[in-house]
BALOBA-1460 file (C-alpha; in Angstrom, 3 decimals):
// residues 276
<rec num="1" residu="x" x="3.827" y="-10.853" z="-12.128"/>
<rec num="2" residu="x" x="2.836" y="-7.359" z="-10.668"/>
<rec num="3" residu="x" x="5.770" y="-5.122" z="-10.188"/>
<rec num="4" residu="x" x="5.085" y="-1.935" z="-9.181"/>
<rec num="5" residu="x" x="7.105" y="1.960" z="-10.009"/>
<rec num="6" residu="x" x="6.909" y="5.006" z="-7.809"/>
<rec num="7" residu="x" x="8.161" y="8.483" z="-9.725"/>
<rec num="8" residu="x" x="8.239" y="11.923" z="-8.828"/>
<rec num="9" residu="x" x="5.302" y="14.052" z="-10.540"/>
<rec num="10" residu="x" x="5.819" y="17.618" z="-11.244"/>
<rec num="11" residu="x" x="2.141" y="18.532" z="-12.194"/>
<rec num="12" residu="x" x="1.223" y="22.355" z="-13.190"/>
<rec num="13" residu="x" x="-0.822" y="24.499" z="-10.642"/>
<rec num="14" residu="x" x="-4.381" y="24.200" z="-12.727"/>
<rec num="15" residu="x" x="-3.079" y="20.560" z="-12.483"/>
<rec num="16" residu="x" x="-2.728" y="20.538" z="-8.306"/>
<rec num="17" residu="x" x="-6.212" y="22.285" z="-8.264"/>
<rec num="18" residu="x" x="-7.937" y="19.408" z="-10.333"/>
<rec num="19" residu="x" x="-5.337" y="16.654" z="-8.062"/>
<rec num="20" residu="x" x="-6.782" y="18.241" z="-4.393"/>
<rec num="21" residu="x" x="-10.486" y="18.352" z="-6.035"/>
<rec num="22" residu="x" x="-9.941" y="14.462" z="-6.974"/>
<rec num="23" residu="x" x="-8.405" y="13.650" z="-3.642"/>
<rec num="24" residu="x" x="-10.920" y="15.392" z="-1.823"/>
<rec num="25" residu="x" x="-14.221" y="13.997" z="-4.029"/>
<rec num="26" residu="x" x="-12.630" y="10.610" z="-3.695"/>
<rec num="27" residu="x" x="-12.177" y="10.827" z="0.480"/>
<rec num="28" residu="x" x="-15.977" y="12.238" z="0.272"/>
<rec num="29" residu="x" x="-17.279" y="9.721" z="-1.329"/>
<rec num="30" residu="x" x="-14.995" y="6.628" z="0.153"/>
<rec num="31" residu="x" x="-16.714" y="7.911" z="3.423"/>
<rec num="32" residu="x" x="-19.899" y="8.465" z="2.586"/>
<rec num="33" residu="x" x="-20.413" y="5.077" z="0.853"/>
<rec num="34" residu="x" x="-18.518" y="3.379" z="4.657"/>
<rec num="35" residu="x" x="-21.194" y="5.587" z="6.404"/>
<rec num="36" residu="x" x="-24.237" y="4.157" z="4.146"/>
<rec num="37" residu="x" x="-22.947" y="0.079" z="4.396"/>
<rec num="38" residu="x" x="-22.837" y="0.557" z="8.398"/>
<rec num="39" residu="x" x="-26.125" y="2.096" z="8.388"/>
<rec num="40" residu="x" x="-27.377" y="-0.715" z="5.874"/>
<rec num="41" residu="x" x="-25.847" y="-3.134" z="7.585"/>
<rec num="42" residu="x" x="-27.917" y="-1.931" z="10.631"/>
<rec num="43" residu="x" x="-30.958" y="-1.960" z="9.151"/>
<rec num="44" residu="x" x="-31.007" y="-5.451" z="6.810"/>
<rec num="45" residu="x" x="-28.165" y="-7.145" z="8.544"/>
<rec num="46" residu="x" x="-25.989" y="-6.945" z="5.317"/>
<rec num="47" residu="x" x="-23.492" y="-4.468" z="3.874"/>
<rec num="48" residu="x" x="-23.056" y="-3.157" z="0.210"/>
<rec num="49" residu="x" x="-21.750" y="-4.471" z="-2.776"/>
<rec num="50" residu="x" x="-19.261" y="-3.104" z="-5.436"/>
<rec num="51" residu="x" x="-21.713" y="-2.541" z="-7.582"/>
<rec num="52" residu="x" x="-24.330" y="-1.491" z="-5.389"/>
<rec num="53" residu="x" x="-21.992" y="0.871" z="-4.458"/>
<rec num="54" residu="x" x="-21.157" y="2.537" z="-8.265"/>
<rec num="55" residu="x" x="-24.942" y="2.834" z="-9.011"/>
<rec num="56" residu="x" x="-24.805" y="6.108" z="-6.337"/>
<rec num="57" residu="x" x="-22.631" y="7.709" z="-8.545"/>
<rec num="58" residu="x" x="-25.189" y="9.103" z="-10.956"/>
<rec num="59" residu="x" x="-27.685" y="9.925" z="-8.068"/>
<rec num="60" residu="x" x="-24.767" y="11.511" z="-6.021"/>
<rec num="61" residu="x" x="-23.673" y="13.917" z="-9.390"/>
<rec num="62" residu="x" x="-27.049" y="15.494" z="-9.691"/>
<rec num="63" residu="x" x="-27.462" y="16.295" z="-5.858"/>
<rec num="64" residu="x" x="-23.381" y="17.438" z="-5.912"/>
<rec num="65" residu="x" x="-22.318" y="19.198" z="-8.805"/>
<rec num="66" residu="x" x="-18.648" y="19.284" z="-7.902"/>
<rec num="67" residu="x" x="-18.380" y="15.190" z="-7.980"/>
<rec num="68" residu="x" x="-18.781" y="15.872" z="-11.800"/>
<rec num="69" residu="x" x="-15.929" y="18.026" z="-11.992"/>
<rec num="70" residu="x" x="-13.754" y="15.093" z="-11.500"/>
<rec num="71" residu="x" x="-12.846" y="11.730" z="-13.276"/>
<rec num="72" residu="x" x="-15.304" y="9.189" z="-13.152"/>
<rec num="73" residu="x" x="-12.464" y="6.520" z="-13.044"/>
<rec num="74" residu="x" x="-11.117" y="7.517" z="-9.591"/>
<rec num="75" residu="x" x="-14.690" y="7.525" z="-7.946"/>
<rec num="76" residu="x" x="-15.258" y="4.029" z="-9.284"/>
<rec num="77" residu="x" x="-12.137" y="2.584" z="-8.259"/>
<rec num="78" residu="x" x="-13.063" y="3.623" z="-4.425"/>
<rec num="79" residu="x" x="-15.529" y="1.654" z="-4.632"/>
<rec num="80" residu="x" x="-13.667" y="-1.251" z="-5.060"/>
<rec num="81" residu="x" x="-11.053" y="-0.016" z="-2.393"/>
<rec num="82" residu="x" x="-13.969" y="-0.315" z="0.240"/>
<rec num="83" residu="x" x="-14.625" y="-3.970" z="-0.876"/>
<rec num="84" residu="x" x="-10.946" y="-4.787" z="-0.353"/>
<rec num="85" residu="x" x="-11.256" y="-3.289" z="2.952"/>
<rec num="86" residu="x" x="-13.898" y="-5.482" z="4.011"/>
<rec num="87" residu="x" x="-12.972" y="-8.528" z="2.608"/>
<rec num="88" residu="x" x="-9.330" y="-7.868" z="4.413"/>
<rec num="89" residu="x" x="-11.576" y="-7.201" z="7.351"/>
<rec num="90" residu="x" x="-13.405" y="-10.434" z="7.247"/>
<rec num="91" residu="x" x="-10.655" y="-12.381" z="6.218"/>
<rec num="92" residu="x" x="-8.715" y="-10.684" z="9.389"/>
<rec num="93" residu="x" x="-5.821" y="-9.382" z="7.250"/>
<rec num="94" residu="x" x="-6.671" y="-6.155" z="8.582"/>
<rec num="95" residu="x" x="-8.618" y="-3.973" z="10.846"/>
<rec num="96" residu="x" x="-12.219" y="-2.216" z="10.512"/>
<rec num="97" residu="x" x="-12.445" y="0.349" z="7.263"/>
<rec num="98" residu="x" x="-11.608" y="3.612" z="9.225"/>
<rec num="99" residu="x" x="-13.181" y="7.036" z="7.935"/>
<rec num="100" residu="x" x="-10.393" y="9.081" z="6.031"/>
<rec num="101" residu="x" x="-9.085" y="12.157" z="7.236"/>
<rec num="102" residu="x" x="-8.167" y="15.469" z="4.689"/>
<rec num="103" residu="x" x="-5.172" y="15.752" z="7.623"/>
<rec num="104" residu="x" x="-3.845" y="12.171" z="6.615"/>
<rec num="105" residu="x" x="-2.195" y="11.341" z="3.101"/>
<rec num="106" residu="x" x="-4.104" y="12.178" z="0.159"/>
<rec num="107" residu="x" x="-4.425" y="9.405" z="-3.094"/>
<rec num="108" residu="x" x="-6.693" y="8.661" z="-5.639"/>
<rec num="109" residu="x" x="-5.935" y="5.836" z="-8.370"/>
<rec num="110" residu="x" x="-7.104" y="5.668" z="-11.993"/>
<rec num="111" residu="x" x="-7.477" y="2.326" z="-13.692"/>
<rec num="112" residu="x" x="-8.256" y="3.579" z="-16.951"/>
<rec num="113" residu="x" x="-7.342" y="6.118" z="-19.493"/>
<rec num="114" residu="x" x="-3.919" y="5.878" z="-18.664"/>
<rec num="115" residu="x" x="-0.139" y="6.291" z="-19.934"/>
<rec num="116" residu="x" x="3.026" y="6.763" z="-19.474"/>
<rec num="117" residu="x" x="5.196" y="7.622" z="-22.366"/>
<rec num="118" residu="x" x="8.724" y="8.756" z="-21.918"/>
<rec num="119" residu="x" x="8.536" y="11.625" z="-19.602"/>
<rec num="120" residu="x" x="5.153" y="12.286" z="-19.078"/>
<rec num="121" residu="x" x="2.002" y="10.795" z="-17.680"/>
<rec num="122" residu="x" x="-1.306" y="10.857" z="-19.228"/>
<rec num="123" residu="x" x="-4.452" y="11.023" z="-16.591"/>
<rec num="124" residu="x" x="-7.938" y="11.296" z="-17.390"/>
<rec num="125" residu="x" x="-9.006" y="15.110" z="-17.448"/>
<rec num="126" residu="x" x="-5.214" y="15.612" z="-16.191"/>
<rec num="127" residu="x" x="-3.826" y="15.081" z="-19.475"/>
<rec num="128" residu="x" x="0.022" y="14.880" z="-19.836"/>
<rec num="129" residu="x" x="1.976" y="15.488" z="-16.380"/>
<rec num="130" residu="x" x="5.496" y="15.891" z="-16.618"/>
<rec num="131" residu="x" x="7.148" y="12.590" z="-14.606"/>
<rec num="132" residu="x" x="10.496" y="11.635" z="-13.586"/>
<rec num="133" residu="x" x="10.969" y="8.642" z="-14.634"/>
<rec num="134" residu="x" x="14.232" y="6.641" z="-13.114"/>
<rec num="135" residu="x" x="14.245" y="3.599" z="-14.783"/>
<rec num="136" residu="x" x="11.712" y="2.389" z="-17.275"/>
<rec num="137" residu="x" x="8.959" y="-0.040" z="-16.732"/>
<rec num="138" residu="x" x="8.272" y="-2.930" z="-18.463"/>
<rec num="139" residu="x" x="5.077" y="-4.941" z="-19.164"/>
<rec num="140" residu="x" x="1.113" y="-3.766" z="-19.091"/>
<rec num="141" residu="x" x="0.419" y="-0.282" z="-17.382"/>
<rec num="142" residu="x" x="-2.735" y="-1.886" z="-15.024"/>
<rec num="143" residu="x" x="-3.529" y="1.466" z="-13.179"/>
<rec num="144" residu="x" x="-1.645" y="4.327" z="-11.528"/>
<rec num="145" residu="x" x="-2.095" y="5.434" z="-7.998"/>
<rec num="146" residu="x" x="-1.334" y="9.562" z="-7.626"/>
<rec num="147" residu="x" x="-0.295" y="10.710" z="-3.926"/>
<rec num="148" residu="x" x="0.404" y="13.902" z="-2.609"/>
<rec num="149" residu="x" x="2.498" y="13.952" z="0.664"/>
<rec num="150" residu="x" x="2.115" y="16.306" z="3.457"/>
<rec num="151" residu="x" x="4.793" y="18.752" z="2.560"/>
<rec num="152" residu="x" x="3.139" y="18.814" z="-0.875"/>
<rec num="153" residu="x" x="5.223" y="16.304" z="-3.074"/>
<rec num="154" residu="x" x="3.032" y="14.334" z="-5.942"/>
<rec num="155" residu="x" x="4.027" y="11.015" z="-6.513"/>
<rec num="156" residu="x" x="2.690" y="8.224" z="-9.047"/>
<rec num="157" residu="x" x="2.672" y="4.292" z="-8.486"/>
<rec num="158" residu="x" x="2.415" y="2.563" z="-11.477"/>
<rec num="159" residu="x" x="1.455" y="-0.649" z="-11.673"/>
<rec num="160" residu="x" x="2.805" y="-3.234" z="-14.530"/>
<rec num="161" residu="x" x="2.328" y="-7.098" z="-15.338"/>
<rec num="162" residu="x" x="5.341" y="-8.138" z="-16.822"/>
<rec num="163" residu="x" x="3.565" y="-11.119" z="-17.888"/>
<rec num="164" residu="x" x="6.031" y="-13.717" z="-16.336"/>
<rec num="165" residu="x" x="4.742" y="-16.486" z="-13.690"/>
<rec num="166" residu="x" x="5.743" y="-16.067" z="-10.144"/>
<rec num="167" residu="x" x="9.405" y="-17.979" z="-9.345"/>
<rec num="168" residu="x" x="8.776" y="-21.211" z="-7.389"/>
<rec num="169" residu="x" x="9.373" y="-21.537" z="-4.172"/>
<rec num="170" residu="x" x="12.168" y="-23.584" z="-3.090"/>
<rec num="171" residu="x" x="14.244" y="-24.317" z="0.243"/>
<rec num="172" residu="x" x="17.449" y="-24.734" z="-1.989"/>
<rec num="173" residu="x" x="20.750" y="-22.422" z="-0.951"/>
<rec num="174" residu="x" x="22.171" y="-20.663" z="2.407"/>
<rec num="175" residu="x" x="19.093" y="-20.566" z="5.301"/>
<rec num="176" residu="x" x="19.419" y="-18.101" z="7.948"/>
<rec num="177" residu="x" x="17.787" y="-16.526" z="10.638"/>
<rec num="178" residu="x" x="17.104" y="-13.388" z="11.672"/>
<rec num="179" residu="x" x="16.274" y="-11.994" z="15.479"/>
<rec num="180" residu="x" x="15.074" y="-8.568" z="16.327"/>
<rec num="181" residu="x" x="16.861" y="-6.620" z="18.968"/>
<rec num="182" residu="x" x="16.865" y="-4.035" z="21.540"/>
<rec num="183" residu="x" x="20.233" y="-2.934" z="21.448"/>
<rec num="184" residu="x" x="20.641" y="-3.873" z="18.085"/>
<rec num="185" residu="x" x="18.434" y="-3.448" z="14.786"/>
<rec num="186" residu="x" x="19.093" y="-7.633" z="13.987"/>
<rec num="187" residu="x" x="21.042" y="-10.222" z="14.796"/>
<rec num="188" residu="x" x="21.729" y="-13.004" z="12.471"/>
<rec num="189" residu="x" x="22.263" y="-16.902" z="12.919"/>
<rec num="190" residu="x" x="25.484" y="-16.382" z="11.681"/>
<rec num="191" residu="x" x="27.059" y="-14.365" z="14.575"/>
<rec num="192" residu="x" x="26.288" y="-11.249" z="11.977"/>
<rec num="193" residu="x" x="25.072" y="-7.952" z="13.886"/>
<rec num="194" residu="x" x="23.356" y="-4.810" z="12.191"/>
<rec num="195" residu="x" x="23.263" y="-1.864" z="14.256"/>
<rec num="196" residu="x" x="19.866" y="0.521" z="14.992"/>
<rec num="197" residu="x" x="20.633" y="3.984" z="13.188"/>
<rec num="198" residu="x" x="18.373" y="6.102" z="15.126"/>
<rec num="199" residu="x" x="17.398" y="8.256" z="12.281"/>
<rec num="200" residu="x" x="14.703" y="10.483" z="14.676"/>
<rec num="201" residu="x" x="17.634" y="11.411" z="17.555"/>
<rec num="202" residu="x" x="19.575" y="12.319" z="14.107"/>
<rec num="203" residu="x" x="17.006" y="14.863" z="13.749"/>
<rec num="204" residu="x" x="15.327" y="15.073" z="16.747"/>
<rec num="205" residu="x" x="16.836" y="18.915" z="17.913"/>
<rec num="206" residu="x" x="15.609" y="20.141" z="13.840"/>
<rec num="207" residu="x" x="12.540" y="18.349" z="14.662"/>
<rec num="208" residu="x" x="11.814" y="20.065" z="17.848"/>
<rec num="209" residu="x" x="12.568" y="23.735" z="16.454"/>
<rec num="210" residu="x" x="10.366" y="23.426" z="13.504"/>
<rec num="211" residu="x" x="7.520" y="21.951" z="15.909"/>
<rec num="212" residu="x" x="8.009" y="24.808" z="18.602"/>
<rec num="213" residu="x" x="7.999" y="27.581" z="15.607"/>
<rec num="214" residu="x" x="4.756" y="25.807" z="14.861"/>
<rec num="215" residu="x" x="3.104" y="25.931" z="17.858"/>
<rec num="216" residu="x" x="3.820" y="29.755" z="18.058"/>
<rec num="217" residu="x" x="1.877" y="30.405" z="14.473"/>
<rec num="218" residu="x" x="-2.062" y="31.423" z="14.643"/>
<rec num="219" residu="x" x="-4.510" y="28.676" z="13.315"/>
<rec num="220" residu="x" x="-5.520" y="29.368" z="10.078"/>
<rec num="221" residu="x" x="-2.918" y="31.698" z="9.139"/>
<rec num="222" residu="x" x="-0.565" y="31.079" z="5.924"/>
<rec num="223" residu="x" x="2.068" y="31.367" z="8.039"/>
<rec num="224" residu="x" x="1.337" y="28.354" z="10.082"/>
<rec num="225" residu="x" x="0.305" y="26.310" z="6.967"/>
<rec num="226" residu="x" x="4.453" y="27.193" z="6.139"/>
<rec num="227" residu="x" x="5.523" y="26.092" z="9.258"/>
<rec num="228" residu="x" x="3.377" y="23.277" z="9.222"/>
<rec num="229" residu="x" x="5.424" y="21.903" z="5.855"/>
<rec num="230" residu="x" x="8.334" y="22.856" z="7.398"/>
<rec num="231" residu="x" x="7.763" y="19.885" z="10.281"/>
<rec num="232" residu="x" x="5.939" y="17.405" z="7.469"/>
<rec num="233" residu="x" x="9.782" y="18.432" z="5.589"/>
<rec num="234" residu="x" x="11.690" y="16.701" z="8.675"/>
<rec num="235" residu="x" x="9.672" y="13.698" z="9.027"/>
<rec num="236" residu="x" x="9.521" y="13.102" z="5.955"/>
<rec num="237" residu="x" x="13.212" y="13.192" z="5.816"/>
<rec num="238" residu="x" x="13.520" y="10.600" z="8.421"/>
<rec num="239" residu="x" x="10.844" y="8.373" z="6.608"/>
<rec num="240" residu="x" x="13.486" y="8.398" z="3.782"/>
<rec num="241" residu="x" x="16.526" y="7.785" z="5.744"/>
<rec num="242" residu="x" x="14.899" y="4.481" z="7.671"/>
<rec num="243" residu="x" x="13.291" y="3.404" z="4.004"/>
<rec num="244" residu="x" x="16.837" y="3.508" z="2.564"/>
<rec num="245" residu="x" x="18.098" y="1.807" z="5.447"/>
<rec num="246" residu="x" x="15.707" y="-1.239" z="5.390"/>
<rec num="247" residu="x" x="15.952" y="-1.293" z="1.449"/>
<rec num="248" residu="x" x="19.555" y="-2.093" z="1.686"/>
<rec num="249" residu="x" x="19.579" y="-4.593" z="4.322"/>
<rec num="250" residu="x" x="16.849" y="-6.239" z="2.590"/>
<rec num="251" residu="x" x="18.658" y="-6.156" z="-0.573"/>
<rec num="252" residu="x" x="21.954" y="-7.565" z="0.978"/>
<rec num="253" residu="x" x="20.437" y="-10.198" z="2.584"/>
<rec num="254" residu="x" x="18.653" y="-11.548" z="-0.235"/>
<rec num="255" residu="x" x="21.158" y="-11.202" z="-2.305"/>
<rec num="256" residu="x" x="23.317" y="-13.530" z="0.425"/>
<rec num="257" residu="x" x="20.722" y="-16.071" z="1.307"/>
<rec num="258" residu="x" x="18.238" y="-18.410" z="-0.448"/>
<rec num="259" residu="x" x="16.345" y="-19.191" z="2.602"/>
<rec num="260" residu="x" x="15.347" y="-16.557" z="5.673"/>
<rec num="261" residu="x" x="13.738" y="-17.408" z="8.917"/>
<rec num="262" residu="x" x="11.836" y="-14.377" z="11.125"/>
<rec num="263" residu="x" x="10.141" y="-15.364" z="14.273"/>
<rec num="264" residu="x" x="6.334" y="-13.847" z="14.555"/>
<rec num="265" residu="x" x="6.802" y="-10.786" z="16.643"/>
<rec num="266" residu="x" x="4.793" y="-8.202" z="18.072"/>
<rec num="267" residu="x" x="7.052" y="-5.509" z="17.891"/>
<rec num="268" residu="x" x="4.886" y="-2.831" z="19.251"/>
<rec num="269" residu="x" x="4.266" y="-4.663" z="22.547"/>
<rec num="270" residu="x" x="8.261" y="-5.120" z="22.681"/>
<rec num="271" residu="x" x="8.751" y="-1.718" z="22.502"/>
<rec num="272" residu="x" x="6.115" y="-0.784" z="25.018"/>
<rec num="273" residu="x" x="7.670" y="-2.762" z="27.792"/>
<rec num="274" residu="x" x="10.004" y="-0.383" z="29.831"/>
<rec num="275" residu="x" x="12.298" y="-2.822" z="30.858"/>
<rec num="276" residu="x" x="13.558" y="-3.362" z="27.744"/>
């Protein structure tokens, strides 16, 4: 079974320059191979493979110097990112691959040349990067996915087989049913209610001073670029508080019930009607 770790990375500065180069080589080339299936697909009336896809790479290095100056490991795996994103395309899991934006969150994974021993994490070219780990993993390290967030955080997913079988599925214990509400965040089959925190009125006034200091900075300057993390700072604090809100409902009603029931909701349109 695939379980998967998220720590805190704390990598040098030469370290951030080499992490921004791989993020950016890695959104250049995930875009330029989406550009060159569409036009394929234009043309013969079928996309790219995997493969087909890799054998650029050694064209692309002699034209672009700067894709060398990267690992070869993170390149690859995009690749195989844009085949997931077709197949979860054509399989309808998921919408048509989108270009990626340098604006947007920045990641790049490495599937090889990895490892993670005690406090630090060992990436190709990288070398060690110092890691907090919170509690240690256990199984096969299968890759590790490195993300930086807008107000400049690094984070590593690590991803582990454990090497135990999935748990059967079984309709065995306490059932129960959950409803989404307005008023409410759920509602329960068993009378239980859970009340809607509001985490963004918490910090809506913060929110709204950072954003108006922003607006007053000139585009390009470094101050801007400060005020700029100042307003990814507050959202990101939100993000937090509603991700440690839905981990510990989750986690209690789990714990609590063997069986739960959800009813196939669009929540977006919900929340788009004005009457409600």
């Amino acid at each position: 079974m695939l379980k998967a770790y998220r720590y805190r990375i704390y990598p040098t500065d030469e370290q951030k320059v080499l992490l921004a180069k791989t993020f950016g080589c890695c959104r250049w080339f995930y875009n330029f191979a989406l550009n060159l299936t569409n036009e394929t697909y234009k043309v013969t009336g079928k996309g790219l493979s995997r493969n087909e896809i890799i054998n650029k790479l050694p064209e692309l290095k002699k034209e672009k110097e700067w894709l060398s100056e990267v690992p070869s490991q993170a390149l690859q795996q995009v690749a195989l990112d844009l085949s997931s994103a077709f197949l979860n395309f054509f399989e309808k899991r998921a919408k048509f691959p989108k270009f990626k934006k340098k604006g947007n969150k920045q990641s790049a994974r490495f599937p090889q040349g990895i490892k993670l021993d005690g406090d630090y994490l060992t990436l190709p070219k990288l070398k060690k990067i110092y890691c907090k780990v919170s509690r240690l993993p256990e199984g096969k390290l299968k890759s590790v996915t490195v993300s930086m967030t807008s107000s400049g955080k690094f984070f590593a997913s690590c991803l582990y087989d454990d090497g135990h079988n999935l748990p059967e599925q079984n309709s065995d214990g306490k059932a129960i049913g959950i409803d989404l509400g307005v008023k409410d965040f759920a509602i329960t089959s068993d009378g239980s209610k859970y009340g809607n925190p509001n985490h963004y009125r918490k910090y809506e006034q913060k929110l709204a001073k950072k954003q108006k200091h922003l607006a007053k900075k000139q585009k390009g300057s470094q101050n801007r670029h400060k005020a700029r993390k100042a307003v990814a700072k507050v959202h990101e604090k939100i993000t937090r508080c509603r991700e440690d809100f839905l981990h510990k409902l989750s986690r209690k009603l789990v714990d609590e019930n063997q069986v739960i029931c959800v009813e196939n909701l669009a929540v977006k349109n919900m929340v788009k009607n004005h009457k409600l």
